[in-house]
C-alpha positions in Angstrom: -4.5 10.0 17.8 -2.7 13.3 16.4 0.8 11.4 14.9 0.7 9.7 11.7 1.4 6.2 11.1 3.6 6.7 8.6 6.0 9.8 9.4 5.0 9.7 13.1 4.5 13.3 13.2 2.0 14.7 15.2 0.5 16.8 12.0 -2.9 14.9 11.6 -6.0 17.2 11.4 -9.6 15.7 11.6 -11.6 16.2 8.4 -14.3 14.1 9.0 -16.2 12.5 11.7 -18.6 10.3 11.1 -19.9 9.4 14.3 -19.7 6.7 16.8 -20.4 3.7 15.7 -20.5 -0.5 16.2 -17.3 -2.4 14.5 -18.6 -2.8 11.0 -18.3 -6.8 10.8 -19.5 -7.8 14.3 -23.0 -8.9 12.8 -24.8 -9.8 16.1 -26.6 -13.1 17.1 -30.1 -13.0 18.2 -29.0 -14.1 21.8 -26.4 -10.6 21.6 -29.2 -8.1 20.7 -30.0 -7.1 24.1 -26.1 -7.1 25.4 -24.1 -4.0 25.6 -22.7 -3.4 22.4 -19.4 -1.0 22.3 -19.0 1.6 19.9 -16.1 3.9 18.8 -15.6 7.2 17.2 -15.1 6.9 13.6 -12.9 9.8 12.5 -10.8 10.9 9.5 -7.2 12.3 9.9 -5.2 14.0 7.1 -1.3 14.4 8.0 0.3 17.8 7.1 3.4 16.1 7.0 3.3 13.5 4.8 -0.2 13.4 3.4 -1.4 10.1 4.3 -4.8 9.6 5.5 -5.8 7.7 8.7 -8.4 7.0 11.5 -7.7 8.9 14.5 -9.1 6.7 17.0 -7.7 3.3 16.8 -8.9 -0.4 18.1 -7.3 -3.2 19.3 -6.6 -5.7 16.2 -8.6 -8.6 18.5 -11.3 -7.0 18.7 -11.7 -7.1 14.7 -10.0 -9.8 13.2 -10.1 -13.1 15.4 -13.2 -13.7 14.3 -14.0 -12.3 11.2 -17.3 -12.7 8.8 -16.3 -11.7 5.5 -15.4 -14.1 2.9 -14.0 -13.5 -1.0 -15.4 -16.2 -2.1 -18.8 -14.6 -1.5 -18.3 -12.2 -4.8 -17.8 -14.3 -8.2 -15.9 -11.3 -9.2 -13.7 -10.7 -6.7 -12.8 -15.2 -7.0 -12.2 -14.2 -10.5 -10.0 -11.3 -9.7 -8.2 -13.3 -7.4 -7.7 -16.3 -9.3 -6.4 -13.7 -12.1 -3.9 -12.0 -10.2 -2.5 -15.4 -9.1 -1.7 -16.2 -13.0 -0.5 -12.5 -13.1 2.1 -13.0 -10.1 3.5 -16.2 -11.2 4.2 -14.8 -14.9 5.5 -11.6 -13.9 7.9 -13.3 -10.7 8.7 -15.9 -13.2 7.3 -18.8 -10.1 8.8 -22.3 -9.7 7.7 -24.9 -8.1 9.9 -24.6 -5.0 9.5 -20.9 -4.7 6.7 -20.1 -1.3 4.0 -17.6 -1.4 2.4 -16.0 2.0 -0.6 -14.6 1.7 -0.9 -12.1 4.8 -5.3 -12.3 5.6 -5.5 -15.3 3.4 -9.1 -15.4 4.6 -11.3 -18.2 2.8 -8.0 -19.5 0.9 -9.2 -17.6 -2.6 -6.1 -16.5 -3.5 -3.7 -19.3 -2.8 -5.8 -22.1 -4.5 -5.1 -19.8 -7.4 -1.2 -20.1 -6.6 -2.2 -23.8 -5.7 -2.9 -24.7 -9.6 0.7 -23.9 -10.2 2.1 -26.6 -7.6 3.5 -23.6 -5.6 4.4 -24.2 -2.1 2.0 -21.5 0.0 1.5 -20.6 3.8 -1.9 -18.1 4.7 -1.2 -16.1 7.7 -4.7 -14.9 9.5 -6.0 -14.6 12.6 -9.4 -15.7 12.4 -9.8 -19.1 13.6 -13.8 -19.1 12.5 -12.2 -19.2 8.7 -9.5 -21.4 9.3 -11.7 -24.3 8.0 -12.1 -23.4 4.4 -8.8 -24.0 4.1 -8.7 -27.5 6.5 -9.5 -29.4 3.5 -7.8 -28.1 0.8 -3.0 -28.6 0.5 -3.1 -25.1 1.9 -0.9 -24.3 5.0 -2.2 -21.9 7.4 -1.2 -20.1 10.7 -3.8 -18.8 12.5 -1.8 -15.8 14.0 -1.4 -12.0 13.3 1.6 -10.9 10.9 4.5 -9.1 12.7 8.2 -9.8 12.8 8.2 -12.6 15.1 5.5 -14.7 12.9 7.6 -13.4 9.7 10.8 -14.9 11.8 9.0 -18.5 12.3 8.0 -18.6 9.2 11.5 -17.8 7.5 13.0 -20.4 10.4 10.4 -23.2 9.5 9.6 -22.9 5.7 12.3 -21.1 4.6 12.3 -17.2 2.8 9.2 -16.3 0.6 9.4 -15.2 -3.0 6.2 -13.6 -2.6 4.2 -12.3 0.0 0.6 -10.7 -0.9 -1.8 -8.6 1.1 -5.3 -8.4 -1.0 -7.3 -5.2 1.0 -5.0 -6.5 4.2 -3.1 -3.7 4.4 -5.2 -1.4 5.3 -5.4 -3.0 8.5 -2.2 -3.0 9.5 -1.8 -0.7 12.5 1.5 -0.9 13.5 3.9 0.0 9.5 7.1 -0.6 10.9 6.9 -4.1 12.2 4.9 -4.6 9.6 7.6 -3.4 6.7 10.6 -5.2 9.2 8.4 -8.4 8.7 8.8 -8.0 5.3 12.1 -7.5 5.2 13.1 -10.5 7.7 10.9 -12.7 5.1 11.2 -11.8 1.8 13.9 -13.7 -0.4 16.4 -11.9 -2.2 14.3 -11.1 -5.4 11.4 -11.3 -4.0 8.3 -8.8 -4.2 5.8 -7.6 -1.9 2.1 -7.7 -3.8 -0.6 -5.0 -2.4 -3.7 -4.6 -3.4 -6.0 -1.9 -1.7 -8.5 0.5 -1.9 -7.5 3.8 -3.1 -8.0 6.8 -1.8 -8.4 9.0 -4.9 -10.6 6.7 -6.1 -12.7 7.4 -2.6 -12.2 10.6 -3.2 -13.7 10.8 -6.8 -16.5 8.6 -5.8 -17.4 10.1 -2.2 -17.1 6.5 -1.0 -17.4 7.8 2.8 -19.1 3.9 3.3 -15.4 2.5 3.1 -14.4 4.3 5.8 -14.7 1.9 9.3 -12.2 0.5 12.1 -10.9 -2.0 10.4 -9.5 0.4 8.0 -6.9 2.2 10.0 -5.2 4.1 6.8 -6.6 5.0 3.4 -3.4 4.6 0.8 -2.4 7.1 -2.1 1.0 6.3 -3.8 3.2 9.2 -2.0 2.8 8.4 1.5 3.4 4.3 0.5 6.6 5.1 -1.5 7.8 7.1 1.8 7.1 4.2 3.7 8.9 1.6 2.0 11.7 4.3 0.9 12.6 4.6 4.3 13.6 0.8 4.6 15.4 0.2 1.2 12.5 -1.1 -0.9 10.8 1.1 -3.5 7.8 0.4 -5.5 8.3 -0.9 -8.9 4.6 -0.6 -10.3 1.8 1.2 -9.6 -1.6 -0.1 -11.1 -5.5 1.3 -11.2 -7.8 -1.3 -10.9 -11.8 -1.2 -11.5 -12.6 -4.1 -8.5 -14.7 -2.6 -5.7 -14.9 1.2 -6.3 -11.4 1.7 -7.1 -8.2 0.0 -6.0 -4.5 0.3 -6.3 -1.7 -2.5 -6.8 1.7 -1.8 -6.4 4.8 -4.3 -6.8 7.9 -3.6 -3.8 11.2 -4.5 -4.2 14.2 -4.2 -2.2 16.3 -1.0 -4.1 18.5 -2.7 -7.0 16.3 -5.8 -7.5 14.0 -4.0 -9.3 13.2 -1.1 -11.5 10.1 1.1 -11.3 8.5 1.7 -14.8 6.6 4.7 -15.7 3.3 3.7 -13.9 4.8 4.7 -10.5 5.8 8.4 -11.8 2.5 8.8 -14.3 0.7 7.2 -10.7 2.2 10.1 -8.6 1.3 13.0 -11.5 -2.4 11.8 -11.3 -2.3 12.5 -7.7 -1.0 15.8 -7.5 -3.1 16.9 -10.6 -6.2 15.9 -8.3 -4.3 17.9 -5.2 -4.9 14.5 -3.2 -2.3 16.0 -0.5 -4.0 19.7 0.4 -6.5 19.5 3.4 -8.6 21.3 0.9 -9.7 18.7 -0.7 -11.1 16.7 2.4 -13.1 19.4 3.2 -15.0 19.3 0.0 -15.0 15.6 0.3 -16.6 15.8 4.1 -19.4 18.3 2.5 -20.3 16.1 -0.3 -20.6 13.4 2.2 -22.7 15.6 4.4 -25.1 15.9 1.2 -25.2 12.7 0.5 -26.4 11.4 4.1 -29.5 14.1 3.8 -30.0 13.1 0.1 -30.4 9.2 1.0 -32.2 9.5 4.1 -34.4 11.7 2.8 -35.5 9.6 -0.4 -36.2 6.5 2.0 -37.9 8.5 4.4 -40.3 10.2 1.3 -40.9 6.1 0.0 -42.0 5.4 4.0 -44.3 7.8 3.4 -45.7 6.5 0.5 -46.3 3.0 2.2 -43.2 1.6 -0.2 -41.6 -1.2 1.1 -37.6 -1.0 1.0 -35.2 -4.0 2.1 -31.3 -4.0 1.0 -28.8 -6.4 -0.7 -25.5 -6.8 0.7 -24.2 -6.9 4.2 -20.8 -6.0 3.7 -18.8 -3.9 6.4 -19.0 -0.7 4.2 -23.2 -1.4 4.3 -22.6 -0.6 7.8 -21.0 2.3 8.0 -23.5 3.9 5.8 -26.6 2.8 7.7 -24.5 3.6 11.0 -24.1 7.1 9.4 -27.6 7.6 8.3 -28.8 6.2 11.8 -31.1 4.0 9.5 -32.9 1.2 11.3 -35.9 -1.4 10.8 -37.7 1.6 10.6 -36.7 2.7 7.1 -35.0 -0.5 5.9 -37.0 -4.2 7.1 -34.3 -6.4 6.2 -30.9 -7.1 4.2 -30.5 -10.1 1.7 -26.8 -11.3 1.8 -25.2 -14.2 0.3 -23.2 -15.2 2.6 -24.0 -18.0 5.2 -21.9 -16.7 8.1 -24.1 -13.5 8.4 -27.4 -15.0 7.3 -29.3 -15.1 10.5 -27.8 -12.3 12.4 -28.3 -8.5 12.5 -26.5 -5.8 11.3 -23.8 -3.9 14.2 -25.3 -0.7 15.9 -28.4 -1.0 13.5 -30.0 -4.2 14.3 -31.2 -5.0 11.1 -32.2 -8.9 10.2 -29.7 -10.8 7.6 -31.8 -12.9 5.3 -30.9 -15.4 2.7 -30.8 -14.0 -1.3 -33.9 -15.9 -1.8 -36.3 -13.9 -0.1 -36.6 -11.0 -2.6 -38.4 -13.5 -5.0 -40.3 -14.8 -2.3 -41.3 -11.5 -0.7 -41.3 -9.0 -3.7 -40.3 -5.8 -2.1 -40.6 -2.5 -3.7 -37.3 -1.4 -3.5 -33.7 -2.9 -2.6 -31.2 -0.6 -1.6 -27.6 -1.9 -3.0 -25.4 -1.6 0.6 -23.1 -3.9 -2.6 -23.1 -0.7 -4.9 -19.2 -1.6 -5.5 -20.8 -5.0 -7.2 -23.5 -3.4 -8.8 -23.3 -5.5 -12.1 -22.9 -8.3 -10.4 -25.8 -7.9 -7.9 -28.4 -6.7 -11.0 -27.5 -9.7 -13.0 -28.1 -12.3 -10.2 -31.1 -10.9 -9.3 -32.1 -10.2 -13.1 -35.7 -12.0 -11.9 -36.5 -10.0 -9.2 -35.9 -6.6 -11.9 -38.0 -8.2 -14.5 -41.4 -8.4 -11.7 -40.9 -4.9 -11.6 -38.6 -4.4 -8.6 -36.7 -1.1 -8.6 -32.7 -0.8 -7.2 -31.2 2.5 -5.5 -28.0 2.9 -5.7 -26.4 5.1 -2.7 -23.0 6.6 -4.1 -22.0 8.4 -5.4 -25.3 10.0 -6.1 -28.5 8.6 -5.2 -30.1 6.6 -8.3 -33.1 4.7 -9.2 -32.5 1.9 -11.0 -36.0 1.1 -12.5 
């Protein structure tokens, strides 16, 4: 796909290609191991016009999302980060208790408990029906549907205009911008802001996180090409905030034009960006080099520990894990299982690579020499919980940016 999903010019140039690969969160039952398992190019696109960076082979949202094994509650530091922007949002919109917050991908239900503890009315909008149960339990409404203009037109027709809507790493996804920015505009109350979160791409940049590259994320957001989205229906971003969660994220308020005014964040947000020449092809090529060099540099360190009869499993099974040992074309014979946290991917094998998904537990029981963090975005995290397994002696590598022993 040459035309951009912003602009809709047909100016995107490939700057990377990283294969073809297996969608990076269809973890595979034992039964599916020997069933044909479809794989699609994974390329990068860079838009002359407008600067924003995309895949350029695209796949249908139901193949991804309908059933979907990633949950936030699996990080304590993303639930804390969640539960803190919901305190954030309230304060900021100044929140009553009549006022309705959707949260578009409301996955697990993290997010809106944390609007929940202000007796806020709130509606998650997601497709996957295999998550719809955290939230059966809980006062949380839920559709289990895809966000477009006819869901935002229910919605507004059944529970009335939203003072907030959030998308927490959502909008990435989100294939098709113009009914996605017309669903906005059909549900937002007058006053209202639109909350993003998502990763950012000069952070990716920075940190040669190639790993967060897969299908699910269709565009890779700097500031410019969001503002020209938005711009060109009315609405303007308001703030523009760096965050530290994952490897780098960015969180911008929207506003219809003349509700709000943007402070120096969005301007100071856009001067970063052009200091670091985030919009010249130029700097994807060096970016596609250094990922070149990191793939030798990696598979060559766990090919040298093969050799030396040094056992190596990994923690984390997280979609970006995938893309990396997808990349690497790293199997069972460099890596003999992954540890995860999660229950919904203990069990199963990793897409394309095939590689078992154990329970955390098993380091301690099976005292590997060497983990390597597929989590590296969680690294503190990861090295506290499994402070017991560093004390016997076990050693960490960490992939990205640069391959590191952590001894």
């Amino acid at each position: 796909m040459t035309n951009c999903l912003v602009c809709a010019q047909p100016t995107v140039e490939e700057v990377l290609d990283l294969g073809s690969t297996a969608l990076a969160n269809k973890f595979l039952t034992r039964d599916e191991l020997n069933m044909d398992e479809p794989k699609f190019p994974l390329k990068l696109g860079f838009c002359h016009g407008c600067g924003h960076v995309q895949l350029t082979t695209i796949v249908p949202p139901g193949a991804m999302f309908e059933d979907y094994l990633y949950v936030s509650a699996a990080s304590d530091t993303l639930k804390a980060h969640l539960y803190d922007l919901s305190e954030i949002i309230v304060q900021r919109q100044n929140l009553k208790h009549s006022d309705l917050v959707v949260d578009v991908g409301c996955n697990d239900g993290t997010l809106l408990t944390g609007f929940l503890r202000h007796n806020l009315r709130t509606l998650g909008v997601d497709p996957a029906e295999n998550l719809a149960s955290f939230t059966r339990a809980s006062d949380i409404d839920r559709w289990v549907t895809f966000f477009d203009s006819s869901t935002a037109q229910r919605i507004a027709t059944q529970r009335g205009k939203a003072s907030v809507i959030t998308l927490t790493n959502t909008f990435p996804h989100i294939q098709d911008l113009r009914d996605f920015v017309e669903a906005v505009q059909i549900l937002l109350a007058p006053g209202g802001a639109l909350i993003i979160e998502t990763h950012y791409l000069l952070d990716l940049l920075k940190q040669d996180a190639f790993d967060t590259i897969y299908h699910e994320h269709v565009s890779y957001w700097s500031l410019g090409p969001l503002i020209g989205l938005f711009d060109a229906a009315g609405m303007e971003v308001v703030s523009a905030e760096r965050l530290p969660l994952h490897h780098g994220q960015l969180r911008v308020f929207v506003q219809r034009k003349g509700e709000g005014s943007p402070n120096r964040t969005v301007l100071e947000t856009l001067n970063r960006e052009r200091e670091e020449h985030i919009n010249r092809i130029e700097t994807f090529y060096a970016f596609r080099d250094r990922t070149l060099a990191v793939k030798q540099n990696l598979r060559r360190t766990l090919q040298d520990l093969r050799r030396q009869d040094q056992r190596v499993v990994a923690y984390g099974a997280p979609a970006k894990g995938n893309t990396l040992l997808g990349f690497l074309e790293i199997g069972t014979d460099l890596i003999e299982y992954i540890v995860d946290r999660s229950p919904l991917k203990q069990g199963r094998y990793t897409p394309g690579t095939h590689i078992p998904v154990l329970p955390t537990e098993r380091l301690l029981q099976d005292q590997p020499d060497y983990v390597l963090l597929l989590a590296w975005n969680f690294v503190d995290e990861v090295l506290e919980q499994q402070r017991e397994y560093h004390t016997r002696g076990g050693k960490f590598i960490i992939p990205i940016p640069d391959v590191k022993v952590v001894a």
